[in-house]
C-alpha positions in Angstrom: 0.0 0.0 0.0 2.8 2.6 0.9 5.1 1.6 -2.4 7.9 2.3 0.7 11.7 1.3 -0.4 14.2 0.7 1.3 16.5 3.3 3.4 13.3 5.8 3.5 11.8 7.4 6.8 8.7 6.3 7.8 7.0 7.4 11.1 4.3 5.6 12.1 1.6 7.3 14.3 -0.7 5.7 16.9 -2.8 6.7 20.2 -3.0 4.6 23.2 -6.4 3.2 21.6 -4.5 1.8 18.8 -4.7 -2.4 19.0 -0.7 -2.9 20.2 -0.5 -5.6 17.9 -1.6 -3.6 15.0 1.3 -1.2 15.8 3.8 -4.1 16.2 2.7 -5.6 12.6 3.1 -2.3 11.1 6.3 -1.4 12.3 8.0 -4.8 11.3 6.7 -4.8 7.8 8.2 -1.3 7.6 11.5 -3.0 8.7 12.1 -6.5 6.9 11.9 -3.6 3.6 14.7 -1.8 4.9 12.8 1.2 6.0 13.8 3.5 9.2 10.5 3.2 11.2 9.6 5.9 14.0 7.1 4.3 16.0 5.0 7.4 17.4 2.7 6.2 20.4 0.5 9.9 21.6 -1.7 9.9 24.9 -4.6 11.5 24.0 -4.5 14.4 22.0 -8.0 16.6 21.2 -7.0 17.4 17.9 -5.7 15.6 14.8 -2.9 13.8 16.0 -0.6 14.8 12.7 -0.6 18.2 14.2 1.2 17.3 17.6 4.1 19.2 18.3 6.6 16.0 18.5 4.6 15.3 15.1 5.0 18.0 13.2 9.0 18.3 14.8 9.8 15.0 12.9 7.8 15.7 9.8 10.9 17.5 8.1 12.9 14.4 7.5 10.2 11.9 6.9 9.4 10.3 3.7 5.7 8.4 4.3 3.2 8.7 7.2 1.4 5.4 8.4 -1.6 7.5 10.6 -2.9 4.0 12.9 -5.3 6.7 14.3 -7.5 7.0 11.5 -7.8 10.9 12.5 -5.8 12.4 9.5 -7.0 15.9 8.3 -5.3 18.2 6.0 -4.5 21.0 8.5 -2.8 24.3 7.3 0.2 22.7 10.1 0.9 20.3 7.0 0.0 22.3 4.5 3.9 23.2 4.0 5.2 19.5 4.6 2.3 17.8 2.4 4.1 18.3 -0.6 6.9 16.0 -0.2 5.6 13.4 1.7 3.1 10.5 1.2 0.7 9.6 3.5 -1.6 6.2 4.5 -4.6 6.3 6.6 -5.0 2.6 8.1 -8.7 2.8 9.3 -8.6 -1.1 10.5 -9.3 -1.4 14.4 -6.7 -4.4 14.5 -4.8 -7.4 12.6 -7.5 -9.4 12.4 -9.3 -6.8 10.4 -6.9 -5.7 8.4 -6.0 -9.8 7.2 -9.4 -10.1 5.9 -8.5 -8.2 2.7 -6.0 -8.9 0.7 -3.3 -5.6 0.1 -2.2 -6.3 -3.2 -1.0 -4.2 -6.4 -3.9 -6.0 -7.8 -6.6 -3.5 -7.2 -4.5 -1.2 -8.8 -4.2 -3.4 -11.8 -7.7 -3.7 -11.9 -8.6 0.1 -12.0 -6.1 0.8 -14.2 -8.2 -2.2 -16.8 -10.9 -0.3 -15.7 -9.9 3.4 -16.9 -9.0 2.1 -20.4 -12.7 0.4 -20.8 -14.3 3.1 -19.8 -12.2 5.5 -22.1 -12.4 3.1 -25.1 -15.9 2.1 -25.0 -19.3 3.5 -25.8 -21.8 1.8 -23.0 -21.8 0.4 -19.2 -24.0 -2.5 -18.5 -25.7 -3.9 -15.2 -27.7 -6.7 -15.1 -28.4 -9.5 -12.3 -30.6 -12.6 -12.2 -32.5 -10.9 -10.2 -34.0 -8.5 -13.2 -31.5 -5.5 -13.1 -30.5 -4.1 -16.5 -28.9 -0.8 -16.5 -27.7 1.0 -19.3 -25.6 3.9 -19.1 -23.4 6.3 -21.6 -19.6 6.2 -21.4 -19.5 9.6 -23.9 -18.4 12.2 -20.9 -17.9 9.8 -18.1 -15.6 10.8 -15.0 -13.9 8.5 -13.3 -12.1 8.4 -9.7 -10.4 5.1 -8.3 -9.4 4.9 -4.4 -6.9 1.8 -4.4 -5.5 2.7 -1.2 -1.9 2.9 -2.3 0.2 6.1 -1.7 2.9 6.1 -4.3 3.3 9.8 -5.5 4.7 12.9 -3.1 1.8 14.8 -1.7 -1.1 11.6 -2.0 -2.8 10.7 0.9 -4.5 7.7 0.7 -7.0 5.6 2.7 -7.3 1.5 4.1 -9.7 -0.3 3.6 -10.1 0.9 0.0 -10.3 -0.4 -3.3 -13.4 1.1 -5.5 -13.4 2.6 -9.6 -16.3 5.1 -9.2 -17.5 6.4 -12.3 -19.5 9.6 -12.5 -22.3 10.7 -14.8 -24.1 13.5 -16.3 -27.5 14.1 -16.5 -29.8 11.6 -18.7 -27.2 8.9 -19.3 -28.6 6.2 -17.2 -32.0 4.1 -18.2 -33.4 1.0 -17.1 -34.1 -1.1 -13.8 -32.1 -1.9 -10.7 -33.2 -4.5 -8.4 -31.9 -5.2 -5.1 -32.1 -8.3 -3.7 -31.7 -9.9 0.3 -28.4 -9.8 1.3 -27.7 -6.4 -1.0 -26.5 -3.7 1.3 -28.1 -0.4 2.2 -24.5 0.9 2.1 -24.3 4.3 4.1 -26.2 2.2 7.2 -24.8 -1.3 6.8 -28.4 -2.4 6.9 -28.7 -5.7 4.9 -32.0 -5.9 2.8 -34.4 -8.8 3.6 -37.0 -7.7 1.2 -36.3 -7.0 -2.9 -36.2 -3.5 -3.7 -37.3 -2.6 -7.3 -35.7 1.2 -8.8 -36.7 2.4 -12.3 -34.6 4.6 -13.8 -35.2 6.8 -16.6 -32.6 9.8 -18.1 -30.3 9.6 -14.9 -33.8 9.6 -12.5 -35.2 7.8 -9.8 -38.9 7.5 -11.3 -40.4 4.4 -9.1 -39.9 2.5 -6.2 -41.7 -0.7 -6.4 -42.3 -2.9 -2.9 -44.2 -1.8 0.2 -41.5 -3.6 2.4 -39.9 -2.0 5.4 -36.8 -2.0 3.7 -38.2 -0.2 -0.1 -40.0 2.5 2.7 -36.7 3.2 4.8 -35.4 4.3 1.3 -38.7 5.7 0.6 -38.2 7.8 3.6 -34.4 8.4 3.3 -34.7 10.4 -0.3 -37.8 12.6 1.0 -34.9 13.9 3.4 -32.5 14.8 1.7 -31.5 18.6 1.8 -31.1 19.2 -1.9 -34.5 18.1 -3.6 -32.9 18.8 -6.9 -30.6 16.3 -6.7 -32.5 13.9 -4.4 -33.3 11.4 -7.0 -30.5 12.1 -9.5 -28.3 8.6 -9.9 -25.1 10.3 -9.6 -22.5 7.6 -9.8 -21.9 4.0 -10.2 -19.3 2.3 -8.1 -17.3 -1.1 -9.0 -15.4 -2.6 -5.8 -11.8 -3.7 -6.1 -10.7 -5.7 -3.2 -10.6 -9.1 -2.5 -11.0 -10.6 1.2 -10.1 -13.7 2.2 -13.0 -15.5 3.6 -11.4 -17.7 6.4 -10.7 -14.6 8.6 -14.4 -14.3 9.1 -16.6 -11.7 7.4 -16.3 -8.3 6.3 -18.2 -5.5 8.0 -21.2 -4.3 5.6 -19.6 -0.7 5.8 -16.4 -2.5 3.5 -18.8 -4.6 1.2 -18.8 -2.2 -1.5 -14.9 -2.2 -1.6 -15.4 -6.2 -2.0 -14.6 -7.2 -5.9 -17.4 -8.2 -7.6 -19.9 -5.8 -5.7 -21.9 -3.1 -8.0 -23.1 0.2 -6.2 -25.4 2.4 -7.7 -25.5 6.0 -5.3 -28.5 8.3 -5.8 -28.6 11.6 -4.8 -26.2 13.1 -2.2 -26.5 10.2 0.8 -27.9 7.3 -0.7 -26.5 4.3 -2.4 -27.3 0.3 -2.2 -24.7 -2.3 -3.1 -25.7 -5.6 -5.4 -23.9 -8.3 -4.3 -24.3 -10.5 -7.2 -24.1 -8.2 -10.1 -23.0 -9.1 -13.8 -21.5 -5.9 -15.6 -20.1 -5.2 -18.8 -18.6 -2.8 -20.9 -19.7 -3.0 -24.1 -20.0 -7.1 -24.8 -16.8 -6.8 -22.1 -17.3 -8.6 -18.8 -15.8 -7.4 -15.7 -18.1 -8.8 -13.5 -20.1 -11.9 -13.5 -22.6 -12.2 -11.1 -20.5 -10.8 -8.2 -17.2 -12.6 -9.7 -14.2 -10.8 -11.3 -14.3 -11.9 -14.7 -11.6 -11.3 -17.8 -8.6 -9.0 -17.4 -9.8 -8.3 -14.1 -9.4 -11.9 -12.3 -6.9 -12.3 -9.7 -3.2 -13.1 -10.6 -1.1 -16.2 -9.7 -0.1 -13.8 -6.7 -3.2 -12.8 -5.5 -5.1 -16.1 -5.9 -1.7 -17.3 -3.6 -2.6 -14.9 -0.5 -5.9 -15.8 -0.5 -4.8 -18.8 0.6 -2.6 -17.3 2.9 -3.2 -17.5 6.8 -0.6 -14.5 7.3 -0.1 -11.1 6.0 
């Protein structure tokens, strides 16, 4: 994730809430790479913990920032340091967390498949056995990945991660998204038990079929929103990255649409639901086949190794 080398200085900063062996993993994977690791324990600290004088002392000669607190902020303290170092945000509350997905160069290689197709082709697809098919224009598409790797001076970037969100303009999107039990309301970790039917016409939220609790909740979530305007505007689709290694137990619903293979469609400013068994294509090109990585985006000889794995 931190694309460290060898002989670089990397401090590593954690509170007395950070899982001790968390801290001790970190600090030894910094060290069989050759890296100088400053282990950085603070007592509590009412501010973000980047800006603490020791902190912000040592920042001159680092090279990377491992921040265990999950607290980072870009503060006008680090506005002057930012650009020459990188940063990683481990949001995992301890090892047993953080060995459930796989940190591999692979979800970069995936995005990286996945900004070419969407350059080079004309048309997104989402369909699902349950009756979903979306259709929606590639033409003036804008697309951000989060792969959770901090490789260039002045990134910050963020673990768990691993999603290739792809926004749209108005009146690209048509067709029909249904959510089954088991999809995730995504923003509340709520797991649906009922199907959830969306029609979708020029970018739109037109219909909500179902009378179940879980069709009213998102009845009840889009009539408060603060912007009406954009309230029932699909906004953005979302294609998770990561892969998790299912021995080390299950993955909290917050992280499912991070998992590869899981579909997110996000309507209006605070709202999206993740499919968990979605088939999606670009063009005739499959990337995902019914919640499986398909094609160029399958895992490599590596990958398909540490999922195996029962250690970092």
């Amino acid at each position: 994730m931190c694309k460290a080398s060898a002989d670089e200085n990397i401090i590593v900063v954690a509170s007395e809430n950070t899982d001790s062996e968390l801290q001790t993993t970190t600090v030894a994977a910094i060290e069989r790479i050759g890296c100088r690791a400053l282990h950085v324990s603070l007592c509590s600290y009412p501010q973000d913990t980047l800006t603490h004088p020791f902190i912000t002392s040592v920042l001159p000669s680092a090279d990377f920032i491992i921040d265990l607190t999950g607290s980072f902020v870009r503060s006008s303290v680090l506005t002057e340091c930012m650009s020459d170092l990188r940063v990683l945000v481990l949001r995992c509350k301890d090892v047993r967390e953080l060995r459930k997905l796989v940190v591999s160069s692979g979800v970069a290689r995936r995005a990286q498949a996945l900004e070419r197709l969407s350059s080079s082709s004309r048309e997104l697809k989402i369909a699902s056995g349950a009756g979903s098919f979306l259709t929606a224009g590639l033409a003036s598409v804008q697309c951000v990945a989060s792969t959770g790797i901090a490789s260039r001076k002045g990134e910050v970037a963020e673990w768990p991660s691993g999603i290739f969100r792809m926004v749209f303009n108005a009146q690209q999107v048509n067709g029909e998204a249904v959510f089954m039990p088991g999809d995730i309301f995504t923003e509340t970790g709520r797991v649906l038990s009922a199907p959830i039917h969306l029609e979708i016409e020029n970018g739109n939220l037109v219909e909500i079929l179902g009378d179940s609790p879980d069709a009213n909740f998102v009845r009840s979530h889009l009539e408060s929103e603060s912007d009406a305007e954009m309230a029932y505007q699909l906004t953005n689709v979302s294609l998770g990255l990561t892969l998790t290694r299912h021995h080390q137990g299950a993955v909290p619903s917050d992280q499912r649409e991070q998992q590869a293979g899981r579909c997110s469609i996000h309507i209006g400013n605070s709202m999206a639901l993740t499919m968990e068994k979605a088939t999606v294509l670009f063009d005739d090109q499959f990337v995902f086949e019914l919640g499986n990585l398909s094609g160029g985006l399958q895992p490599d000889p590596y990958e398909k190794n540490a999922l195996g794995a029962n250690s970092l």
